[in-house]
gemmi code that builds the backbone of each chain (N, CA, C; Angstrom):
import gemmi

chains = {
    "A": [
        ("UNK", (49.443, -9.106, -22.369), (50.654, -8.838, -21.551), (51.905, -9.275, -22.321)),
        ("UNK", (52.718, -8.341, -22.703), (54.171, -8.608, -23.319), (55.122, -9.558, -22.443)),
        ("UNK", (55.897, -9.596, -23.372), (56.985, -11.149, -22.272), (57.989, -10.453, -21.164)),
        ("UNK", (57.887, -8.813, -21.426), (58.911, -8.455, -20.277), (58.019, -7.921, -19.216)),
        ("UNK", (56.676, -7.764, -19.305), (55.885, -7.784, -18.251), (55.505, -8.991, -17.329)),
        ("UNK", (55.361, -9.527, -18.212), (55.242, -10.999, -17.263), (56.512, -11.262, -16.325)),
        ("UNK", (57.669, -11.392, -17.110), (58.748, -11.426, -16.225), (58.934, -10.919, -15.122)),
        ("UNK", (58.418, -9.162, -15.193), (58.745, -8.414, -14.322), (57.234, -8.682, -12.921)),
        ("UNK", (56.550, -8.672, -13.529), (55.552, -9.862, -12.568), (55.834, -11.093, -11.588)),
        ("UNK", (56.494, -11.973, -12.498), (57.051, -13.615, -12.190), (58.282, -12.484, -10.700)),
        ("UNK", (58.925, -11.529, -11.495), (59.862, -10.946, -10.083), (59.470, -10.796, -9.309)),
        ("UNK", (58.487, -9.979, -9.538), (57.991, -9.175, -7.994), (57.902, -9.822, -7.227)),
        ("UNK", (56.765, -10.808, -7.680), (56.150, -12.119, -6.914), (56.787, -12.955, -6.289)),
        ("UNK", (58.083, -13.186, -6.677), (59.246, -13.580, -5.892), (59.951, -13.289, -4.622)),
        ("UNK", (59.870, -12.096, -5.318), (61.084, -10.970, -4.075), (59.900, -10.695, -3.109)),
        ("UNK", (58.554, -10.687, -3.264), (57.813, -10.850, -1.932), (58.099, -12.188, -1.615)),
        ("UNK", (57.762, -13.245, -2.276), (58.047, -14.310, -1.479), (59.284, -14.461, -0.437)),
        ("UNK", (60.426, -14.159, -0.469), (61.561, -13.975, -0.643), (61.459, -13.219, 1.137)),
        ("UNK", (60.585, -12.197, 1.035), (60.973, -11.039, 1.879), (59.748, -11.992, 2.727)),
        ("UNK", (58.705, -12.510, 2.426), (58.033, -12.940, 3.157), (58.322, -13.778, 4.203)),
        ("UNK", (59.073, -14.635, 3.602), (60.163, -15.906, 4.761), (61.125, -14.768, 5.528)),
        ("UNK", (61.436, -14.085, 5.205), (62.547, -13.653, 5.912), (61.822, -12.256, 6.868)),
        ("UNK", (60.780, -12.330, 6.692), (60.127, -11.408, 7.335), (59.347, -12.405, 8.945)),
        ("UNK", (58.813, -13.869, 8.493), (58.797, -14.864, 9.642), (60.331, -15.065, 9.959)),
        ("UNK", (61.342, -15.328, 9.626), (62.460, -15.396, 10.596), (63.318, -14.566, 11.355)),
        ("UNK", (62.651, -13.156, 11.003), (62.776, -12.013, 11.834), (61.800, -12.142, 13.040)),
        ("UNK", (60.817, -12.101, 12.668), (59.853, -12.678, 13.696), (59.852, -13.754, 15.135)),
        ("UNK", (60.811, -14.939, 14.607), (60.987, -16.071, 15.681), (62.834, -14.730, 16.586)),
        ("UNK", (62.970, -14.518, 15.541), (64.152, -13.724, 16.544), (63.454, -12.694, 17.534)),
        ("UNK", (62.378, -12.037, 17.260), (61.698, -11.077, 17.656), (61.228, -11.770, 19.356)),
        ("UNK", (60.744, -13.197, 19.067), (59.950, -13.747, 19.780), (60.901, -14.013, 20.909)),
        ("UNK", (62.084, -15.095, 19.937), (63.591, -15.652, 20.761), (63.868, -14.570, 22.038)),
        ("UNK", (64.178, -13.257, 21.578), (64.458, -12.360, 22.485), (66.223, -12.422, 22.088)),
        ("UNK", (66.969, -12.310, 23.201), (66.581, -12.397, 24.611), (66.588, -11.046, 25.633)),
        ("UNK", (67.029, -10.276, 24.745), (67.017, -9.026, 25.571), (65.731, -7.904, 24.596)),
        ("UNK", (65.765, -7.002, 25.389), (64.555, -6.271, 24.837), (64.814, -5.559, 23.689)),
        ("UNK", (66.251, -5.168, 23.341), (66.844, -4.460, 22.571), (66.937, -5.301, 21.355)),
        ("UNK", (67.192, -6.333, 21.277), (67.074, -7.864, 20.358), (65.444, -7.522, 19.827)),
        ("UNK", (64.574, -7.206, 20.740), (62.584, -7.572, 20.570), (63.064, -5.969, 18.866)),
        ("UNK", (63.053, -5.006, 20.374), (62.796, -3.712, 19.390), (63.650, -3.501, 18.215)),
        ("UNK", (65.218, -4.069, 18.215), (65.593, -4.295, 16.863), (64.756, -5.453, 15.716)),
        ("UNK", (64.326, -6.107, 15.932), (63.555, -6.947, 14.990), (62.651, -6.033, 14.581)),
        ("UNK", (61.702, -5.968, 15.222), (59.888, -5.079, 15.268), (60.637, -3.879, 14.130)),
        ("UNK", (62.031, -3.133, 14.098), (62.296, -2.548, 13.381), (62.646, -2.521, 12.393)),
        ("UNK", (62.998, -3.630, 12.174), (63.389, -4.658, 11.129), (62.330, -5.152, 9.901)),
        ("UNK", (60.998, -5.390, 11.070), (60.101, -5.505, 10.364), (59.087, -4.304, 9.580)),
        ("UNK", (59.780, -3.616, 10.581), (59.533, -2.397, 9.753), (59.945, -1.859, 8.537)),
        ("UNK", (60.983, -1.986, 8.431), (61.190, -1.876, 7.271), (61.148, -2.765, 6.155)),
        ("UNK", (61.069, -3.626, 6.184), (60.370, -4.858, 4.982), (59.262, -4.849, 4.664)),
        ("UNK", (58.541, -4.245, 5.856), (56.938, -3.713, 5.031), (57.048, -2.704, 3.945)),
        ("UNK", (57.657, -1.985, 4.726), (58.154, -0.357, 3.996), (58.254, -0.664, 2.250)),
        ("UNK", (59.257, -1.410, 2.221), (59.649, -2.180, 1.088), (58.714, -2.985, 0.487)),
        ("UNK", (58.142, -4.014, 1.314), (56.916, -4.872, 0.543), (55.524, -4.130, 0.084)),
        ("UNK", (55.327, -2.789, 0.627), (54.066, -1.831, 0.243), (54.314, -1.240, -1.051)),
        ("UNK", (56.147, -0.896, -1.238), (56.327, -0.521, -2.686), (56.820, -1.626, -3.733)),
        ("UNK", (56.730, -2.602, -3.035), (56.517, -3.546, -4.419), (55.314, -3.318, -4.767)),
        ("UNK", (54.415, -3.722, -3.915), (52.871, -4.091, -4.480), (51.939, -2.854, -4.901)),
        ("UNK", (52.848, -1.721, -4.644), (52.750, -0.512, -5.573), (52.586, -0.412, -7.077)),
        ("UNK", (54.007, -1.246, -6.956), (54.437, -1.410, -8.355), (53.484, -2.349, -9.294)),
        ("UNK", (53.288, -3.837, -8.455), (52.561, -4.719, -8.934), (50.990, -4.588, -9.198)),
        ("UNK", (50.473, -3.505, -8.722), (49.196, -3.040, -8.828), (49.098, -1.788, -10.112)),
        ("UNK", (49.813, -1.328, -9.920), (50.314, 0.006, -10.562), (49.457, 1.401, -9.816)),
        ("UNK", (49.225, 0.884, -8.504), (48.432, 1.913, -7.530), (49.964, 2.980, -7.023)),
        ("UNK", (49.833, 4.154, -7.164), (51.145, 5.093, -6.754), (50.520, 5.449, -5.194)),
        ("UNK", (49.079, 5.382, -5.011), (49.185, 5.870, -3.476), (49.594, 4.926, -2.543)),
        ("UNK", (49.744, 3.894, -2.728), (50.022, 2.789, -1.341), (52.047, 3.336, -1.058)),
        ("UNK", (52.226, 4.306, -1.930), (53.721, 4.442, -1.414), (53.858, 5.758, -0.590)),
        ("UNK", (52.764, 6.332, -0.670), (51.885, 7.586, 0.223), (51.628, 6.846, 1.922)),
        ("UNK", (50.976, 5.418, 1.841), (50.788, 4.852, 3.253), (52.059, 4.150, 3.928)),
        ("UNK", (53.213, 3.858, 2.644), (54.397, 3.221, 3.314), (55.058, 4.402, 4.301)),
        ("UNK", (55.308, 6.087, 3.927), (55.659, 6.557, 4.267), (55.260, 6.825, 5.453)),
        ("UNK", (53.620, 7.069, 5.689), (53.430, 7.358, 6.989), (53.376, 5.690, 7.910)),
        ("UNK", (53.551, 5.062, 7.165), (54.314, 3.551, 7.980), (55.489, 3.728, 8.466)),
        ("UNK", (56.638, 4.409, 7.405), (57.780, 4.773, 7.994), (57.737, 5.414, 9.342)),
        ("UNK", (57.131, 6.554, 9.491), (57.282, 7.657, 10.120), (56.474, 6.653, 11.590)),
        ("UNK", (55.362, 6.021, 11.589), (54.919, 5.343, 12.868), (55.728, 4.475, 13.274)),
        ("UNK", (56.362, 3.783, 12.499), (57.342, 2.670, 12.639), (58.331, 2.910, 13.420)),
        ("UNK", (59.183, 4.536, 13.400), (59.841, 5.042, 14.059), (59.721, 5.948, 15.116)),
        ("UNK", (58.214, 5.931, 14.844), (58.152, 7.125, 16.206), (57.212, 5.626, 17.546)),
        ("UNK", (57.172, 4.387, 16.851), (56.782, 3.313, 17.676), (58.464, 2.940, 19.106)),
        ("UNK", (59.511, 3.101, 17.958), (60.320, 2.272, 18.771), (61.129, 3.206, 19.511)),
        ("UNK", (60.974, 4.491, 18.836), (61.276, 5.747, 19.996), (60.621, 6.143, 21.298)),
        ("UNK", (59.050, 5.508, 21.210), (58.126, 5.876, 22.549), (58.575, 4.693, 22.920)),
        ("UNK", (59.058, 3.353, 22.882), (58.779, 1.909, 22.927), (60.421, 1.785, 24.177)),
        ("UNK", (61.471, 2.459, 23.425), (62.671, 2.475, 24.538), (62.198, 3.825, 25.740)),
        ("UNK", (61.464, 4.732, 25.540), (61.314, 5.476, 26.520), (60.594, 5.308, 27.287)),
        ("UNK", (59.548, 4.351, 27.188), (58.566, 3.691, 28.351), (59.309, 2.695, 28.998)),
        ("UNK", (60.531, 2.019, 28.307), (60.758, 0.918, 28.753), (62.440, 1.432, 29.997)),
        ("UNK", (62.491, 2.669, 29.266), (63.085, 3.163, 30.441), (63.040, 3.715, 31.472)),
        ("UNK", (61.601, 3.982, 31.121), (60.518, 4.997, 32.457), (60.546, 3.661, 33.236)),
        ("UNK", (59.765, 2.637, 33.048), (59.632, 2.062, 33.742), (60.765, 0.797, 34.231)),
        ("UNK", (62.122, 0.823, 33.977), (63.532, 0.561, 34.637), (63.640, 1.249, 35.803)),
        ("UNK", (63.725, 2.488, 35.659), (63.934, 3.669, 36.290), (62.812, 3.663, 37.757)),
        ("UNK", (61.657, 3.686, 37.314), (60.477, 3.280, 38.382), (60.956, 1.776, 39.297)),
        ("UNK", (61.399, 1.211, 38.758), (61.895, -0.636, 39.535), (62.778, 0.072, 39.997)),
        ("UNK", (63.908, 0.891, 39.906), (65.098, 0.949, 40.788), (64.583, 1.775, 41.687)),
        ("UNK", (64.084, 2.694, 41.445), (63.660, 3.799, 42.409), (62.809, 3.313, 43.902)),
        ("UNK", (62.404, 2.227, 42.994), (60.657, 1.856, 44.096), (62.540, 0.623, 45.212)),
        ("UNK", (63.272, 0.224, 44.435), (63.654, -0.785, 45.442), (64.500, -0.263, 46.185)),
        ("UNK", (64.915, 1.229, 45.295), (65.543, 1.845, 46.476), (64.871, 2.080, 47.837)),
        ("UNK", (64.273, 2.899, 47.812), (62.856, 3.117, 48.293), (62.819, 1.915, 49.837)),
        ("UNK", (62.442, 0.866, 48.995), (61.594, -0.498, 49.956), (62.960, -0.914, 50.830)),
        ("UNK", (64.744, -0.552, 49.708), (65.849, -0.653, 50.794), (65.622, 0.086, 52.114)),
        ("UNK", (65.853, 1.418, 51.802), (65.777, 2.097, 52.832), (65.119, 2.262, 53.831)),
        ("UNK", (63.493, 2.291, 53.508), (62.703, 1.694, 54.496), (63.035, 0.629, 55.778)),
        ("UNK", (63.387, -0.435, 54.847), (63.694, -1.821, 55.873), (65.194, -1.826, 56.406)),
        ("UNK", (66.137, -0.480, 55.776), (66.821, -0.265, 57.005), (66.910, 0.620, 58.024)),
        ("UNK", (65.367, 1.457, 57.506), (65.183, 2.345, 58.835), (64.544, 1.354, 59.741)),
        ("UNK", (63.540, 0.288, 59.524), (63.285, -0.741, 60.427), (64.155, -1.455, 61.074)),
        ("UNK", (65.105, -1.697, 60.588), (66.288, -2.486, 61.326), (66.514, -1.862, 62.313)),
        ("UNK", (66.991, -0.374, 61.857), (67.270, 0.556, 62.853), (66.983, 0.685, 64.297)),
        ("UNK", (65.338, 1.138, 63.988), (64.213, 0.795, 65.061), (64.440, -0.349, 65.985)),
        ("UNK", (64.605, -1.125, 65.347), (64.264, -2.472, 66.351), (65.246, -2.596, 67.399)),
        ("UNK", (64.604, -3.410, 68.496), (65.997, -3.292, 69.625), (66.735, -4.439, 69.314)),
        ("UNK", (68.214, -4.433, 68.898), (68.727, -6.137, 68.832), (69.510, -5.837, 70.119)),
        ("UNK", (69.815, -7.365, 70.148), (70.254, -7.356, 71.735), (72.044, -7.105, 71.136)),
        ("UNK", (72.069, -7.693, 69.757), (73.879, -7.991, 69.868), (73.617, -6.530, 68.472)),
        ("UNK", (74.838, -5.326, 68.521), (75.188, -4.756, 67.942), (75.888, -5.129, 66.871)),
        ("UNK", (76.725, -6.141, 66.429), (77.309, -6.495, 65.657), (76.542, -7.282, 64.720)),
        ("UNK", (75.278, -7.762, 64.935), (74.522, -8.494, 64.111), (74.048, -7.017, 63.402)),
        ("UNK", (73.463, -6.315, 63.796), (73.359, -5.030, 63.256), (74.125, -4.611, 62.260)),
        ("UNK", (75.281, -4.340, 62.114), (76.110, -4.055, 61.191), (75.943, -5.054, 60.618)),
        ("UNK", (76.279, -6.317, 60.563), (76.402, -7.240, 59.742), (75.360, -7.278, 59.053)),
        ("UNK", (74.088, -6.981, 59.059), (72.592, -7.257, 58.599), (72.919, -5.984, 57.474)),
        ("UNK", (73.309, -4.594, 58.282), (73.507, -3.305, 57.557), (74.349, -3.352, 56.346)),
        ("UNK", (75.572, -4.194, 56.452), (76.698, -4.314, 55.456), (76.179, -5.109, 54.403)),
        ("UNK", (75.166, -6.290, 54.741), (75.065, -6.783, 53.747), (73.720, -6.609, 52.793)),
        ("UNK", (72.985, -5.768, 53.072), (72.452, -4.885, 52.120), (72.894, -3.657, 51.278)),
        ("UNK", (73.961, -3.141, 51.852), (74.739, -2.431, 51.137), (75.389, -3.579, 49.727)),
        ("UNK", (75.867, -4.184, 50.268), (76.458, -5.226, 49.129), (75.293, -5.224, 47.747)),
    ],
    "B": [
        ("UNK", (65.685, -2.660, -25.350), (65.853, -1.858, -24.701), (65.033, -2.330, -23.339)),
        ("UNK", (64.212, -2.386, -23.498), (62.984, -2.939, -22.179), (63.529, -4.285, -21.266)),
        ("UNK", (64.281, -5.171, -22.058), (64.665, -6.151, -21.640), (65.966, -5.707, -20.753)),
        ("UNK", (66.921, -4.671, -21.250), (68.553, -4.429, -20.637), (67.554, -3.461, -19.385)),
        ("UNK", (66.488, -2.652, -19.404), (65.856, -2.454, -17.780), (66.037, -3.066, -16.959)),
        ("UNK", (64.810, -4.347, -17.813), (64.139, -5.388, -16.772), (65.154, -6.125, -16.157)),
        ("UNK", (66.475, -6.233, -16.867), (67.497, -7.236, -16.628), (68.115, -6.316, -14.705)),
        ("UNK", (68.725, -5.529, -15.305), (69.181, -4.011, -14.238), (68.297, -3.748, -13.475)),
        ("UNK", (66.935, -3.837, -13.287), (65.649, -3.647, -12.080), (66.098, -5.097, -11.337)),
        ("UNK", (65.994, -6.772, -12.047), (66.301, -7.568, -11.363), (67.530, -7.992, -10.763)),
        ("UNK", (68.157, -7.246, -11.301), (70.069, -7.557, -10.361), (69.550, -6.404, -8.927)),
        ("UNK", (69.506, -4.948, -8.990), (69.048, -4.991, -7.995), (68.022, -5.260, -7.091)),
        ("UNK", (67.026, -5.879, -7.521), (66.233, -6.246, -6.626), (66.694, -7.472, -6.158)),
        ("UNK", (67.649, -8.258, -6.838), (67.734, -9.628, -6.251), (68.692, -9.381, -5.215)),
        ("UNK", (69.849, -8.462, -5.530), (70.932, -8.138, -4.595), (70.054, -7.622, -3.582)),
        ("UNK", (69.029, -6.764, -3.692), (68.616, -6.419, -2.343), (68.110, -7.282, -1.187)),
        ("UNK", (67.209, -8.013, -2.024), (66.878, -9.560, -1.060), (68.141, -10.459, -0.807)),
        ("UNK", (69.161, -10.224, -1.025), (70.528, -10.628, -0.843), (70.985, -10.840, 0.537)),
        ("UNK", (70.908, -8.782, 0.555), (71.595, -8.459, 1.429), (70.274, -8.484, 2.570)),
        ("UNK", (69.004, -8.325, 2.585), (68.392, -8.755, 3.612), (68.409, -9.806, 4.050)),
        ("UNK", (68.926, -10.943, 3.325), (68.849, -12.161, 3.844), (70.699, -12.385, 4.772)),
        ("UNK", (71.370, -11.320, 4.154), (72.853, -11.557, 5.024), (72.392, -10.803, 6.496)),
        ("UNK", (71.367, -9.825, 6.357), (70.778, -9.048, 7.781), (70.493, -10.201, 8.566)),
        ("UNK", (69.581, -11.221, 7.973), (68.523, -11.669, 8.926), (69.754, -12.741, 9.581)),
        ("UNK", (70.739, -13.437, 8.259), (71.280, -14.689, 9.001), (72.612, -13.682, 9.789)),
        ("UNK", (73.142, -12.870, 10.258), (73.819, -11.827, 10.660), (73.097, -11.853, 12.186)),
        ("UNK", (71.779, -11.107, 12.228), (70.984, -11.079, 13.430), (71.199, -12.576, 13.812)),
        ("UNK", (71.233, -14.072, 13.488), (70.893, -14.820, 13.635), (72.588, -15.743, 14.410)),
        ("UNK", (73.338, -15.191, 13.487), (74.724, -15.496, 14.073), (75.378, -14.832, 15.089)),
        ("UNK", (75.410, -13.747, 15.362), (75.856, -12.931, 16.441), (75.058, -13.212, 17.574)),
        ("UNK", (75.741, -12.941, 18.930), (75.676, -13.230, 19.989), (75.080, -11.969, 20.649)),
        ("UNK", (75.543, -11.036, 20.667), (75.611, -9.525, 21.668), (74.574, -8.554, 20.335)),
        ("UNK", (73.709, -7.827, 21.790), (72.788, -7.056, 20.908), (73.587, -5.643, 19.735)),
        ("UNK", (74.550, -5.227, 20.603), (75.000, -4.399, 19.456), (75.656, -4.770, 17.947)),
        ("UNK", (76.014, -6.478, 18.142), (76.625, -6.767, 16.888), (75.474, -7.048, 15.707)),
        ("UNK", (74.509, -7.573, 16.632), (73.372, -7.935, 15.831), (72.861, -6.747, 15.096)),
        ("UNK", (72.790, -5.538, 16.091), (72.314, -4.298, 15.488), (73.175, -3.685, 14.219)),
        ("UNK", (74.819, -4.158, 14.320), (75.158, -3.602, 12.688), (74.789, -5.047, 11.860)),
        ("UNK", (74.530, -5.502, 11.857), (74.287, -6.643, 10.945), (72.526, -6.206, 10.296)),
        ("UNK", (71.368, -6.040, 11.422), (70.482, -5.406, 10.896), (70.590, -3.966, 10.246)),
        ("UNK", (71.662, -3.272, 10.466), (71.958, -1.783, 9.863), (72.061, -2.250, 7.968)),
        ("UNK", (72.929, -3.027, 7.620), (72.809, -3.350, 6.340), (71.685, -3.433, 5.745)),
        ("UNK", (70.647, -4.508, 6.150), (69.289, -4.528, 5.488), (68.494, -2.945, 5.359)),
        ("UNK", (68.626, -2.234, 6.704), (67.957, -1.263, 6.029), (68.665, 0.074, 5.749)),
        ("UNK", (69.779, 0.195, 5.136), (70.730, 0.943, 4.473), (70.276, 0.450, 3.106)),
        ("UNK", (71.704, -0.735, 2.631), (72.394, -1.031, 1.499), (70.806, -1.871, 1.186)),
        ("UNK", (69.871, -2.801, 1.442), (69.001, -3.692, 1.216), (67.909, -2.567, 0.765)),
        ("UNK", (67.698, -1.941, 1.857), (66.472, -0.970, 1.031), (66.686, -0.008, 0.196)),
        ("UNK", (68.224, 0.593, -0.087), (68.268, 1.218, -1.306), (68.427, 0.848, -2.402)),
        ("UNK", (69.289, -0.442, -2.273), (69.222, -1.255, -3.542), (67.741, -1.773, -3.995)),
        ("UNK", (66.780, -1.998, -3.067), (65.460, -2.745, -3.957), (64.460, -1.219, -4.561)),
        ("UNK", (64.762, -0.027, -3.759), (64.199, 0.892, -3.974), (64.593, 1.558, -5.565)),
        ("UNK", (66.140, 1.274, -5.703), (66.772, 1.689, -7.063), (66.028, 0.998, -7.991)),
        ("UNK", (65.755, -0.696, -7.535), (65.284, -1.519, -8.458), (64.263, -1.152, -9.026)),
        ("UNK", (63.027, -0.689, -8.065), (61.720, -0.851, -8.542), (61.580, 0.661, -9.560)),
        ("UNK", (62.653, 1.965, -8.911), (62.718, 3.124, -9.528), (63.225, 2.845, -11.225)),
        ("UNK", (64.033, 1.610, -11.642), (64.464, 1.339, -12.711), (63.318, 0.522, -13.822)),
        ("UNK", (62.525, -0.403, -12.657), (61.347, -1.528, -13.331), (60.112, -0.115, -13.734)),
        ("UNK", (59.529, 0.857, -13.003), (58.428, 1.377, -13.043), (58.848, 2.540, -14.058)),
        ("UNK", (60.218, 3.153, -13.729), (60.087, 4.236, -15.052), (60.177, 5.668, -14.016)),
        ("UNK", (61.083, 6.311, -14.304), (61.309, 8.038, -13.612), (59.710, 8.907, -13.822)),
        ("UNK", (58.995, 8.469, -12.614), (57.681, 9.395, -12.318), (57.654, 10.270, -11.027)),
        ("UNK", (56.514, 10.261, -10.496), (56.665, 11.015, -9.044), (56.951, 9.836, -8.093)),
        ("UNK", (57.033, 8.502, -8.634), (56.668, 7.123, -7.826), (58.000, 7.406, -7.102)),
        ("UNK", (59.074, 7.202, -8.085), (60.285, 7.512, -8.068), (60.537, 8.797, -6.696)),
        ("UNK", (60.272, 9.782, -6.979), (60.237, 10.943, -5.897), (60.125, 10.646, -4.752)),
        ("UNK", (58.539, 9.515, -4.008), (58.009, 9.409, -3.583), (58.595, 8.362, -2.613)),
        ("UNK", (59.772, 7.513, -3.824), (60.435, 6.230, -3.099), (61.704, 7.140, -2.957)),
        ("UNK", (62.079, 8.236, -3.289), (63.435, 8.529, -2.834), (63.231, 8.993, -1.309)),
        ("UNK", (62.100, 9.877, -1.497), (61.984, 10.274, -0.058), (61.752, 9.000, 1.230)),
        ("UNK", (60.826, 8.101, 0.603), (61.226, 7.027, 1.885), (62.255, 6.068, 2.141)),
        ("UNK", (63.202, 6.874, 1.267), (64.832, 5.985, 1.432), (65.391, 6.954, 2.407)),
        ("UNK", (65.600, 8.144, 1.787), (66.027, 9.370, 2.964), (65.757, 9.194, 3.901)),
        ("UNK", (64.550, 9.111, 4.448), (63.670, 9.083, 5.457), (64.292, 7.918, 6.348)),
        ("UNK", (64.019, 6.876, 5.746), (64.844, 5.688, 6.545), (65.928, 5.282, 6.970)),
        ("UNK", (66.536, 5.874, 5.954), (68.440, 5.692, 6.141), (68.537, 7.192, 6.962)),
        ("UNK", (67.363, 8.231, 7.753), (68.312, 8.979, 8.782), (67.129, 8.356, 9.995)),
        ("UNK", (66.144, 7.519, 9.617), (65.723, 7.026, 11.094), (66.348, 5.854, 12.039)),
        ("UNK", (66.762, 4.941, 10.599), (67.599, 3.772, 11.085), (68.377, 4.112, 11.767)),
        ("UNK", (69.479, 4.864, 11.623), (70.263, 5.214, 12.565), (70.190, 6.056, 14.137)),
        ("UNK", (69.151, 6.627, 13.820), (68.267, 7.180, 15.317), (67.436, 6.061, 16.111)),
        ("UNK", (67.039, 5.028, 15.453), (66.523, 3.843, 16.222), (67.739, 2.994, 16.510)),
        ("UNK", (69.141, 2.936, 15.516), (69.577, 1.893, 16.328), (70.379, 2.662, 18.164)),
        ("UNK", (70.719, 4.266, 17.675), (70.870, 4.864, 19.041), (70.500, 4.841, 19.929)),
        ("UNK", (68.844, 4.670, 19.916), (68.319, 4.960, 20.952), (68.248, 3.421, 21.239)),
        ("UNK", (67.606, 2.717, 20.789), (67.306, 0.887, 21.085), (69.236, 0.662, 21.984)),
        ("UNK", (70.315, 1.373, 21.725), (71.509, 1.142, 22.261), (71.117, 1.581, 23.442)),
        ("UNK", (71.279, 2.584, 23.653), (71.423, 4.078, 24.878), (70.245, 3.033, 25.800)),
        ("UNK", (68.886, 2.044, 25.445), (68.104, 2.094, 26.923), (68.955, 0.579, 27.332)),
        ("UNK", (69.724, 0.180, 26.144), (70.150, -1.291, 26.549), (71.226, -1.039, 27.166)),
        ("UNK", (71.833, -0.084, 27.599), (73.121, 0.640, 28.073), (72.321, 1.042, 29.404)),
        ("UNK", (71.205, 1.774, 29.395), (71.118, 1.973, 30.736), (70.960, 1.332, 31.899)),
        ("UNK", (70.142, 0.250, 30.798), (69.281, -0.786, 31.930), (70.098, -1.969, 32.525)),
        ("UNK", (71.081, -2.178, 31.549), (72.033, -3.666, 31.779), (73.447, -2.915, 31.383)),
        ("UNK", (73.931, -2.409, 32.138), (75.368, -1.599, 31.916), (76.084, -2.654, 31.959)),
        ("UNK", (75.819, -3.883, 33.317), (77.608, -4.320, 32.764), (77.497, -5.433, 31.702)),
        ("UNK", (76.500, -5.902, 31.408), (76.495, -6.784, 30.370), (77.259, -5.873, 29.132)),
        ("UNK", (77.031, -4.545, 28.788), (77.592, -4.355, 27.957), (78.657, -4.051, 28.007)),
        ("UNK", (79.202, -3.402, 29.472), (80.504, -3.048, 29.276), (81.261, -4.686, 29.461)),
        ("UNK", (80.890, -5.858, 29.972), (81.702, -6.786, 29.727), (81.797, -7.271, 28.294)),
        ("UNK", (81.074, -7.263, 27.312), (81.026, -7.351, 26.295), (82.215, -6.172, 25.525)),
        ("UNK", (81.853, -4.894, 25.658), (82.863, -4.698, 24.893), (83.988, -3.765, 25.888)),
        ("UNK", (84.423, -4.926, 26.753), (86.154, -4.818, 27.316), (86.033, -3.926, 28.331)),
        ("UNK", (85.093, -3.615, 28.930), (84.975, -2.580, 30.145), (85.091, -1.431, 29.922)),
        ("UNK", (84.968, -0.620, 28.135), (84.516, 0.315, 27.975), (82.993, 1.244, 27.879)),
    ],
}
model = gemmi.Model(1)
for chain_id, residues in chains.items():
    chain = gemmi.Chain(chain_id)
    for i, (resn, *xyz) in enumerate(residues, 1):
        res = gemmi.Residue()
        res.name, res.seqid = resn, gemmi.SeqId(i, " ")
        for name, pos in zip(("N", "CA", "C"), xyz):
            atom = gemmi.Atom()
            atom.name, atom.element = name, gemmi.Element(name[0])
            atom.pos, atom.b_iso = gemmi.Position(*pos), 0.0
            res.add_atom(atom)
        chain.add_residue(res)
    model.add_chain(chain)
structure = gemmi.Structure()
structure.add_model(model)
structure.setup_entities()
């Protein structure tokens, strides 16, 4: 092995290291949260540092197909966080719907019921509207 | 000659781990999900084309090269379709958090 191979070795080996830490502190953010959009920006994040760490070790192997599996990594990676906000909006969408739903219900029950004072009525009515 | 490469493969590869590391401490300093999201936009723009140039400079103009241009393309037009959409469900679901965040627009 010549001295600019080694070097370029001693690199690689680095810049994974490198990407490796910073690939766990994407991770504790992933975990941190706090919103979901925070989760799926990381997870995407990490996506792409694989992307990147598959064609180092491309390089470092001198294997050309593992940059054949980064791609279809790419392509899952992104079609993960595209199904990943649309479930997560299906099911937003399902919570509002269902509480609409369980509102209305329990003010057709109100309805129903006999109260003796009318004004408690409204007042009960107004403040579910709120 | 091999050495003025190797030298030019490691400036960008080091700049690239650079700028992933200004992504991660970026995600790490910002407060609000959309700021965080241009701060992660750098890493996989400017971070993955710069390490991708690198390794295209260390390995030598083959199909490898081809192979890494296309998953730069590829990424730099998905990144931006993931950070849209990861916006648009955080917009739907928690509207006023964001519109108090940015000024009631």
């Amino acid at each position: 092995m010549s001295a600019v191979q080694g070097a370029a070795s001693a690199l690689l080996i680095g810049i994974m290291l490198v990407y490796a830490v910073l690939v766990v502190l994407i991770l504790i953010r992933a975990v941190a949260g706090p919103k979901v959009a925070d989760r799926l920006m990381a997870i995407n994040m990490i996506g792409t540092i694989g992307i990147f760490l598959m064609a180092v070790v491309a390089v470092k192997l001198g294997e050309d197909y593992l940059l054949d599996i980064s791609i279809i990594y790419a392509m899952i990676s992104f079609l993960s966080v595209v199904i990943l906000t649309k479930v997560y909006m299906g099911v937003h969408d399902f919570n509002v719907l269902s509480r609409f739903k369980k509102d209305r219900e329990a003010k057709k029950e109100l309805k129903n019921r006999p109260l003796a004072d009318e004004d408690e009525l409204d007042r009960l009515l107004r403040e579910m509207e709120k | 000659m091999e050495w003025v490469r190797f030298c030019t493969a490691a400036i960008c590869l080091i700049s690239a781990a650079f700028m992933e590391s200004i992504a991660v401490y970026g995600v790490y300093k910002f407060r609000f999900c959309m700021n965080r999201m241009h701060a992660a936009a750098i890493g996989d723009t400017m971070g993955l084309a710069l390490g991708a140039l690198g390794l295209i400079i260390l390995k030598g103009f083959s199909w490898f090269s081809l192979k890494m241009l296309i998953v730069v393309i590829f990424l730099w037009m998905t990144s931006s379709v993931s950070s849209h959409v990861i916006m648009r469900m955080e917009y739907s679901i928690d509207e006023d958090s964001v519109k108090e965040e940015t000024g009631g627009k």
